[in-house]
NUGU-739983 format. One record per residue (C-alpha): residue in three letters; x, y, z. Coordinates in steps of 0.2 Angstrom, whole numbers, plus 2048, in hexadecimal, padded with zeros to 3 digits. Example, Ala and Ser with C-alpha at 12.3 -4.5 7.8 and 13.67 -1.06 7.14 Angstrom:
2
ALA83E7EA827
SER8447FB824
***
This chain:
539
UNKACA10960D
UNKACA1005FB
UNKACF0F05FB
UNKAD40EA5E8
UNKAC90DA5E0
UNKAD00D55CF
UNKACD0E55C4
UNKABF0EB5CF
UNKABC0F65E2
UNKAB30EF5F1
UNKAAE0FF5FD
UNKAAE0F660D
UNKAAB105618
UNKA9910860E
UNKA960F5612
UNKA980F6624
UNKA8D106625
UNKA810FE619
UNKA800EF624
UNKA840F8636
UNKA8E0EA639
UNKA9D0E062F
UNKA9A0D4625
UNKAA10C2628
UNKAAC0B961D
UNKAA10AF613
UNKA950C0612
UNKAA50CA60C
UNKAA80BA5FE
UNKA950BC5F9
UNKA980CF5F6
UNKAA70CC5EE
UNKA9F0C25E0
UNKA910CD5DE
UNKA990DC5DD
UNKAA70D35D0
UNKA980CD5C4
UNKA900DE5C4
UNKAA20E45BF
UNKAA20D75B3
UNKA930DD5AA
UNKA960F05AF
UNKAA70F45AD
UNKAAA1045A7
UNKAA01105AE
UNKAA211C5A1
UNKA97112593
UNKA8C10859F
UNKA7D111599
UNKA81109589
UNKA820F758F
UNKA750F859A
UNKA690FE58D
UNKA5C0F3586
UNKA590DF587
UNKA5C0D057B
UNKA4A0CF578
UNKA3A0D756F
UNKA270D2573
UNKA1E0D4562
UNKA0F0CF565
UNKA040C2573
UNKA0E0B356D
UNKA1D0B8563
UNKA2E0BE56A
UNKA3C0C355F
UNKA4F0BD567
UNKA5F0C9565
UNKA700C256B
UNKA800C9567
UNKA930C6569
UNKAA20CF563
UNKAB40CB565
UNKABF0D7573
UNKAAB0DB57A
UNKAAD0E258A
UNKAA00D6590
UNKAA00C558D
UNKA900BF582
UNKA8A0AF576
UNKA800B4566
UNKA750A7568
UNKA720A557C
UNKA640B257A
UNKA5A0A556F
UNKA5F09657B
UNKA5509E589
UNKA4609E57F
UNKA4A08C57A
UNKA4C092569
UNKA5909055A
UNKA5E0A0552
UNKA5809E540
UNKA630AD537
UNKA750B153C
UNKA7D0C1538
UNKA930BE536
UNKA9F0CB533
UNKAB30C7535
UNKAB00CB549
UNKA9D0CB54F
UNKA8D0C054F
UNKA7D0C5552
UNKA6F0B6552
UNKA5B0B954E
UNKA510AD555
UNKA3C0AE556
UNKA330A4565
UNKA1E0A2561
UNKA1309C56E
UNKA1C0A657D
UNKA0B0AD585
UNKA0E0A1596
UNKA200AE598
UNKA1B0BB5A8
UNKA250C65A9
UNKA1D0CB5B8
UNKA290C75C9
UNKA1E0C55DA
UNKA2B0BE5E5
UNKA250AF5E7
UNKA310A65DB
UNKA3B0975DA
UNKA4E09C5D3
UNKA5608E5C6
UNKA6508F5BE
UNKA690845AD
UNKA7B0845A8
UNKA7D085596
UNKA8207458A
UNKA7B06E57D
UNKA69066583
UNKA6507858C
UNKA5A07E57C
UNKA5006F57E
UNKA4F06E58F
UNKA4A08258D
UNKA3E07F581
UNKA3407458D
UNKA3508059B
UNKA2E08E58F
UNKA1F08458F
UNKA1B08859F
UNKA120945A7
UNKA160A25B2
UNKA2A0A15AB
UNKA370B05AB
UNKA480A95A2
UNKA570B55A3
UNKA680AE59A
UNKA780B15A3
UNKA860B559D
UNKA990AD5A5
UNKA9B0B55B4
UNKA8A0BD5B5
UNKA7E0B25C2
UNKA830BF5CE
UNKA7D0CD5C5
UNKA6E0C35BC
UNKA670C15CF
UNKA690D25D3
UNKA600D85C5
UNKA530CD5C7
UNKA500D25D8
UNKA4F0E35D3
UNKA520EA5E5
UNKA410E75E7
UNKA420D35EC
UNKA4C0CA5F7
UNKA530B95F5
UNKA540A9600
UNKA6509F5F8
UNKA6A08C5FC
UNKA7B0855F7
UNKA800755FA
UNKA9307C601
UNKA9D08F603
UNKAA608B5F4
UNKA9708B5EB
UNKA9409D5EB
UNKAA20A15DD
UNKA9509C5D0
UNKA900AE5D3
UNKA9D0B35C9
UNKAA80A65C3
UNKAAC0A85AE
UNKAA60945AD
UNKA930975B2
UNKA8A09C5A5
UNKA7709659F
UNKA6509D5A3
UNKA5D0A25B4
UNKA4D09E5B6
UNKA3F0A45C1
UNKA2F09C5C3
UNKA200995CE
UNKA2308D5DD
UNKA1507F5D5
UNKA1F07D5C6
UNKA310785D0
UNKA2E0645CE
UNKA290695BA
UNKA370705B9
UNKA450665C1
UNKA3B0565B8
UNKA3F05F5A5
UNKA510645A9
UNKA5204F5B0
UNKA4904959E
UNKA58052595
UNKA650505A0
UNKA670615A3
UNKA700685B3
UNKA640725BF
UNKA6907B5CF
UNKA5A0815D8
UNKA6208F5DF
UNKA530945EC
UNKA4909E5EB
UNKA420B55E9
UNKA370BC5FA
UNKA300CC5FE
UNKA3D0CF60A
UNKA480DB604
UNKA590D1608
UNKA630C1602
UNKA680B260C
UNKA740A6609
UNKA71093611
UNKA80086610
UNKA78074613
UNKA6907E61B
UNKA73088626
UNKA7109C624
UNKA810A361F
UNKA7D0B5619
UNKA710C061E
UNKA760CF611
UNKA660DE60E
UNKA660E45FA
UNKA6B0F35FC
UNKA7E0EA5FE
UNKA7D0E45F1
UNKA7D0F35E5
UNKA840FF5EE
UNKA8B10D5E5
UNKA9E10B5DD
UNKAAC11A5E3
UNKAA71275D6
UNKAB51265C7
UNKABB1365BF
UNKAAF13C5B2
UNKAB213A5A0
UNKAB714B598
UNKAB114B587
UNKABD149576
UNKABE15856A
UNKAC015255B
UNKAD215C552
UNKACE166545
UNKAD415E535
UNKAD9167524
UNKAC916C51B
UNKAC616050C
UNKACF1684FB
UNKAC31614EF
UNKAC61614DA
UNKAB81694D3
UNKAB215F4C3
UNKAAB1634B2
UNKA9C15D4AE
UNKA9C14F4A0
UNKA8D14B492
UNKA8C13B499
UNKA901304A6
UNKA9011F49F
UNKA9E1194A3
UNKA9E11F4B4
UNKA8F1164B8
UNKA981054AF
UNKAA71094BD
UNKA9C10D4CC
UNKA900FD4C8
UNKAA00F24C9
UNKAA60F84DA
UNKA950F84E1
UNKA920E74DA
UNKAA50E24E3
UNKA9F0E54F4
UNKA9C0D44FD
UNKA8B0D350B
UNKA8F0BF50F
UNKA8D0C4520
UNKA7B0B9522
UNKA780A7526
UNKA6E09E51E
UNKA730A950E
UNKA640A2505
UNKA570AF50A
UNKA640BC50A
UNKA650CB4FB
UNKA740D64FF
UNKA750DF50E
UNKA610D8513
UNKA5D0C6516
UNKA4C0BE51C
UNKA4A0B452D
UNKA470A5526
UNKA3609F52D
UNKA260A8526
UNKA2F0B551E
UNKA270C052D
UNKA380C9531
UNKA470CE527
UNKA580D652C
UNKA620E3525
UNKA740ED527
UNKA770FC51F
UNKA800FA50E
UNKA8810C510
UNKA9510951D
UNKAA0112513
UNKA9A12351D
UNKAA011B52D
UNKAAB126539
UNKAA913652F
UNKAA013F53A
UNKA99134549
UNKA8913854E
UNKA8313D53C
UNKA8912B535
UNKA81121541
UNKA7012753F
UNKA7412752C
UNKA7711552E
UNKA6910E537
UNKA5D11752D
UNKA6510E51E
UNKA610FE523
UNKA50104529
UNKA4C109518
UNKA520FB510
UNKA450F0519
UNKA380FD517
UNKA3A0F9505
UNKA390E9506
UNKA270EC50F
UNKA2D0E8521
UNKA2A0F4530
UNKA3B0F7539
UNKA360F254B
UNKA4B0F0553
UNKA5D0F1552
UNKA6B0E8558
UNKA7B0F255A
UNKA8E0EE55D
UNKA980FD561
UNKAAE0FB55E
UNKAB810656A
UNKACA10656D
UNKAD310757D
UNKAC410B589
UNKAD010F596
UNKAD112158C
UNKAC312F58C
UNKAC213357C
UNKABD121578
UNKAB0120584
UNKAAA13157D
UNKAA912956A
UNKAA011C572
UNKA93124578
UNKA9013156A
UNKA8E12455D
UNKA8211A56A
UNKA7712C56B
UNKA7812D558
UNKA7111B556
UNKA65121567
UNKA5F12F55D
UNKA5A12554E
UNKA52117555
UNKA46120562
UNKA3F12C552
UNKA3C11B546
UNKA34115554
UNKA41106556
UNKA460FB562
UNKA580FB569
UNKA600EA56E
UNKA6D0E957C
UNKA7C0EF572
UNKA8E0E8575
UNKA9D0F3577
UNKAAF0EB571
UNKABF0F3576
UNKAD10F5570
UNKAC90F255D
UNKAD60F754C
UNKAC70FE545
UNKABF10B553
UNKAB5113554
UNKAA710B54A
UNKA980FF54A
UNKA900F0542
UNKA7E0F2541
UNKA6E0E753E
UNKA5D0EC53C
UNKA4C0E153E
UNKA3C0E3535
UNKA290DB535
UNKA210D9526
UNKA110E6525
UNKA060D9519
UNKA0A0C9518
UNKA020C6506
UNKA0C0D74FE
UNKA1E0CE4F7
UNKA280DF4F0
UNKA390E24EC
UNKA440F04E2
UNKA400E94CF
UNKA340F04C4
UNKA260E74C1
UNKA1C0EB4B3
UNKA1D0F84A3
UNKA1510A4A6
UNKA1610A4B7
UNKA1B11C4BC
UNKA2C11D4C4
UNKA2E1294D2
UNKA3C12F4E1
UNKA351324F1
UNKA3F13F4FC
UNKA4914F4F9
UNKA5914B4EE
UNKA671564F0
UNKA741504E8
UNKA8014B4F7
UNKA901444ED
UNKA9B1484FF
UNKAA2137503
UNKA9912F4F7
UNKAA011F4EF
UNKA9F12A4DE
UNKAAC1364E6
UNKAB61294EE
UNKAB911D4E0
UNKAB61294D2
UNKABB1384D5
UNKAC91324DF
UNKAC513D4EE
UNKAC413B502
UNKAB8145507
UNKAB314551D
UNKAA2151519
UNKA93144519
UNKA82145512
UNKA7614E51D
UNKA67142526
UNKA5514952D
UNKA4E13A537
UNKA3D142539
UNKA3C144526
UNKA42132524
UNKA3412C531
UNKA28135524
UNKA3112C516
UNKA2F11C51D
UNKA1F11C522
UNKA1A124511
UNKA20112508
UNKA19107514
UNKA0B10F512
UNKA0A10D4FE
UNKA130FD500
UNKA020F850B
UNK9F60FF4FD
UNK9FB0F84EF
UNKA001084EA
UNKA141034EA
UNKA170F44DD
UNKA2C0F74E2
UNKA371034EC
UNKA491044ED
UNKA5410C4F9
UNKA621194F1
UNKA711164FA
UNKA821114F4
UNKA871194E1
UNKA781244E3
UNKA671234D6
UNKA6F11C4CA
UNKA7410A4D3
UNKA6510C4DB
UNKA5D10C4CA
UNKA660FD4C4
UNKA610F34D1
UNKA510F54CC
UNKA530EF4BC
UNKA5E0E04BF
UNKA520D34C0
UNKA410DA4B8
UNKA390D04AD
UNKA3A0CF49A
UNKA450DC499
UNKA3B0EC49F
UNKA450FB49E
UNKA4210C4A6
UNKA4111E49D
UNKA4812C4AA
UNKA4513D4AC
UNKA4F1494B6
UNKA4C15B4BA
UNKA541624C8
UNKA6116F4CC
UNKA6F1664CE
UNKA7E1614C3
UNKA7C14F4BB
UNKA891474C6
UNKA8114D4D5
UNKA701454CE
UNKA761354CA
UNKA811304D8
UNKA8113A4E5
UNKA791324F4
UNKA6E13C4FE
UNKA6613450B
UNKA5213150D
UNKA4F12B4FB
UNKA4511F4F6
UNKA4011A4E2
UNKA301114E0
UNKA2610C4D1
UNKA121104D0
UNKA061074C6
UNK9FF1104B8
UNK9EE1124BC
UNK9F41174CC
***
């Protein structure tokens, strides 16, 4: 029989097997708790592949770690931008804003003392978040032997469970019953920390020099069960396998067939002598769209911004969003190889990506389904650029679903080569890397100029974008490159603009084009896996 907790089921007959006895009150308040944090944190089984995939941070080398938090409004999980750097003891130093996400960058140096290696041994501590827990954090990171997990409202429960692994138990004291709610109560939220035994009067002595709340909440062992204590008095005596045993299997999600639309009734156009002032129009529209989205905007060009530091990493979101929702899986890997590219050009490796998927009303299969085709699109893409994927967060019952807001991170290659997308000198040889095909479908040339809604998107060969990328980093690295330039938005020819903006004493650029394909095609159509670069002469 189920008994209804909140939104949540409790399969009291499994427990009782599990157990071979029933549990007391207070062990049937524990489990409660438990089990509602992990719903908390899992609570649609249907897209809990997606959630769990991933963490907040990414080892780059012996002493640097790069930190990812994110946080969208309706997400179906509740999450702080920033906590993610707080753990580390860290500030984020570049912010990404759009009208209703945030996603903090933060870079912690000197973190070779973090093991992430857990003996069972351990002390537990958990630091509830305020304003002196990044200092106090920052101390503790000195340490050694340290693992620092942020939890999330709600999640101690679920934080301690993951921890544990089902591999090691854990001794618990509370100072009374009521205690236990922190487990899952929406108030407690901070970091859990886990460290070696010798380092608990450290430890308790730092939180004390910054005022800082500590609870030592006990302790991990080798026994594969948790205990409870209330004033030293045992008060549960609950094995792991309780405590994540397996939900009533819900009804699996039939997949959404997308309804066939009208095909697209496009007006074919004469070709014209000369395309001036289409280029005059196409430059103004570009030129209106707005990337504010990055704080501190002083390092920031567009849609790419440095982390302000030692000009080591930079972020970037695709500019072409304007394909977004066409066809699902297609635009999504579109997208993130955009802003890959991008910093490829700016002569930063893409290493990760930080992803927020919009869904509507979760309750319905066909949003689930769009969920997780956009998630394998993005899947896809990242795992054949060789990129890292941050924990993504899923929002429900969003106006503009289904769609995403994207960032991707780079590491400079060469810390003494400084490129970007102007020209540098006169005769250097300019050259298009990639197979142009003259893609005008959706294009902003077609949307804006042609006056025409279009749901056909450019095609996208990720292997052949790998190769693409690698080839520029790799000309970038030998001096070969002196500037590249992503074609995206308006095609070659804003790209080409771009390149000229800001180039010094006026340099201009002689073109030649010879392809089979009609001149608007050529000029704005915006195939994907381009790159312009300019070569030095001698070269």
């Amino acid at each position: 029989m189920l008994k209804k907790y909140d939104q949540f089921s409790i399969n009291e007959q499994t427990i009782k097997s599990t157990l071979r006895r029933k549990p007391n009150d207070f062990e049937r308040e524990v489990l409660k708790h438990v089990y509602y944090s992990r719903y908390l944190n899992n609570p649609i089984p249907g897209i809990n592949n997606i959630i769990n995939h991933g963490g907040n941070y990414l080892r780059i080398d012996e002493s640097t770690q790069l930190a990812v938090g994110m946080e969208s409004k309706g997400s179906i999980i509740s999450t702080s931008a920033v906590k993610a750097c707080t753990a580390l003891g860290i500030k984020p130093r570049l912010k990404y804003k759009s009208k209703q996400s945030k996603i903090s960058f933060g870079i912690a140096q000197n973190t070779t003392h973090q093991n992430p290696i857990i003996t069972g041994h351990e002390e537990l501590f958990f630091l509830q978040d305020n304003k002196v827990l990044v200092s106090a954090c920052a101390d503790i990171m000195a340490l050694e032997s340290i693992i620092v997990k942020h939890i999330n409202p709600a999640s101690l429960g679920y934080g301690l469970n993951s921890i544990s692994n089902n591999k090691y138990g854990m001794d618990i004291h509370l100072s009374s019953a009521a205690q236990i709610s922190i487990l899952s109560d929406k108030n407690t939220h901070g970091v859990l920390i886990v460290a070696d035994q010798h380092l608990s009067g450290k430890i308790k002595g730092i939180c004390k020099k910054h005022k800082q709340s500590c609870l030592h909440l006990g302790s991990l062992k080798k026994i594969q069960f948790m205990s409870i204590s209330v004033r030293k008095k045992t008060k549960a005596n609950l094995p792991l396998s309780t405590l994540n045993i397996t939900e009533p299997p819900k009804i699996s999600i039939v997949p959404a067939v997308p309804k066939s639309g009208k095909k697209d009734k496009l007006k074919s156009f004469k070709e014209l002598k000369n395309y001036s002032s289409h280029v005059l129009k196409l430059c103004k529209i570009v030129k209106k769209q707005k990337w504010d989205v990055y704080k501190p905007q002083k390092d920031a060009v567009g849609s790419f911004s440095l982390i302000p530091g030692e000009n080591d990493f930079a972020v970037s979101t695709p500019d072409n969003i304007h394909l977004l929702n066409k066809e699902i899986k297609t635009s999504n890997r579109i997208v993130i190889s955009n802003a890959a590219r991008q910093l490829v050009c700016k002569g930063y490796k893409p290493i990760g990506a930080a992803l927020i998927l919009h869904g509507g009303n979760m309750q319905k299969n066909d949003n689930q389904w769009y969920m997780r085709e956009i998630f394998m699109g993005v899947v896809e893409a990242a795992q054949l650029m060789g990129l890292e994927l941050f924990r993504p967060i899923v929002t429900c019952d969003n106006k503009n679903h289904p769609g995403l807001e994207l960032c991707v991170v780079g590491k400079k290659i060469n810390e003494s080569i400084a490129i970007n997308e102007s020209f540098v000198s006169e005769n250097d040889f300019i050259t298009m890397l990639g197979s142009h095909r003259g893609e005008l479908n959706s294009s902003i040339y077609q949307q804006k100029i042609q006056k025409q809604e279009n749901n056909k998107i450019p095609a996208v060969d990720l292997r052949m974008e790998t190769r693409l990328q690698e080839t520029v980093l790799q000309g970038i690295q030998t001096g070969l490159i002196k500037s590249a330039v992503n074609v995206s938005n308006g095609g070659l020819t804003m790209s080409l603009i771009k390149s000229l903006q800001n180039v010094e004493k006026g340099i201009g650029a002689r073109i030649h084009l010879s392809r089979k394909l009609r001149q608007d095609e050529m000029l704005f159509g915006e195939t994907q896996g381009l790159v312009i670069v300019s070569i030095g002469e001698r070269d």
